[in-house]
C-alpha positions in Angstrom: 155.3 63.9 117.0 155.2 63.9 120.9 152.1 63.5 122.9 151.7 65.9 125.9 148.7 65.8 128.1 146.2 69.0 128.9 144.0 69.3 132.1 140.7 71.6 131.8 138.6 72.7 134.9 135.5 72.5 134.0 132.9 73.9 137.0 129.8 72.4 135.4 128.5 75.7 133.5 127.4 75.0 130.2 128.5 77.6 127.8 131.4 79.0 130.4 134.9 78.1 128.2 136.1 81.8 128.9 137.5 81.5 132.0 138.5 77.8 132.1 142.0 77.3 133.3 144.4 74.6 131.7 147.5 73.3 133.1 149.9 71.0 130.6 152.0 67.6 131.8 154.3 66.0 129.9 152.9 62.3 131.1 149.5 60.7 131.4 150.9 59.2 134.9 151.6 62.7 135.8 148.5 64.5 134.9 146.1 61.6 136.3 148.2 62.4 139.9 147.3 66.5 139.1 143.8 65.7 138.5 143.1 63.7 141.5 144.9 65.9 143.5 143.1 68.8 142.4 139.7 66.9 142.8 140.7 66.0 146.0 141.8 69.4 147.1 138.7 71.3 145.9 136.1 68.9 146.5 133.2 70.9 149.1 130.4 68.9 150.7 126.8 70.7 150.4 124.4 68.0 152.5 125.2 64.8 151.3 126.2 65.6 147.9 129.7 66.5 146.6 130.7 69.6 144.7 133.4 70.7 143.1 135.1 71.5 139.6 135.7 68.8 137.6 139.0 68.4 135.2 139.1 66.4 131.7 142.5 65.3 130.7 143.0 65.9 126.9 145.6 64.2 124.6 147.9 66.6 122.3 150.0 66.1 119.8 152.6 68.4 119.6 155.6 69.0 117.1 158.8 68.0 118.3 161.2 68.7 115.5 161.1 70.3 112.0 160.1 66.9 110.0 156.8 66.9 112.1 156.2 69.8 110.5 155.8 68.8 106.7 154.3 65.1 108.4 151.1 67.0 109.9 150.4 69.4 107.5 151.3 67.6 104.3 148.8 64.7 104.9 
């Protein structure tokens, strides 16, 4: 098994998972730089508070060859 790493917008909605977008890195050292790049870029100031989406890295586990196969789904 390999572990890949998804990041989720998340815009503060409850209830709003239609239209979320995702983006996939292969390394938690490169989806920590996305997400605080993408904070950083979309972050807006209303008075003194910010706003902005936020984004929840998620852990996957993901198959990476055929033995995988029979060690995830034969537990």
């Amino acid at each position: 098994m390999k572990t890949i790493y998804k990041i989720t917008e998340s815009s503060g909605v409850r209830g709003n998972n239609l239209f979320r977008k995702e983006w996939f890195c292969s390394t938690k050292k490169l989806a920590e730089a996305f997400k605080a790049e993408k904070e950083k870029s979309e972050q807006v100031t209303v008075g003194n508070v910010p706003k902005g989406n936020g984004y929840c890295i998620t852990p996957v586990e993901v198959m990476d060859s055929e033995d995988d196969f029979y060690k995830k789904e034969l537990r």
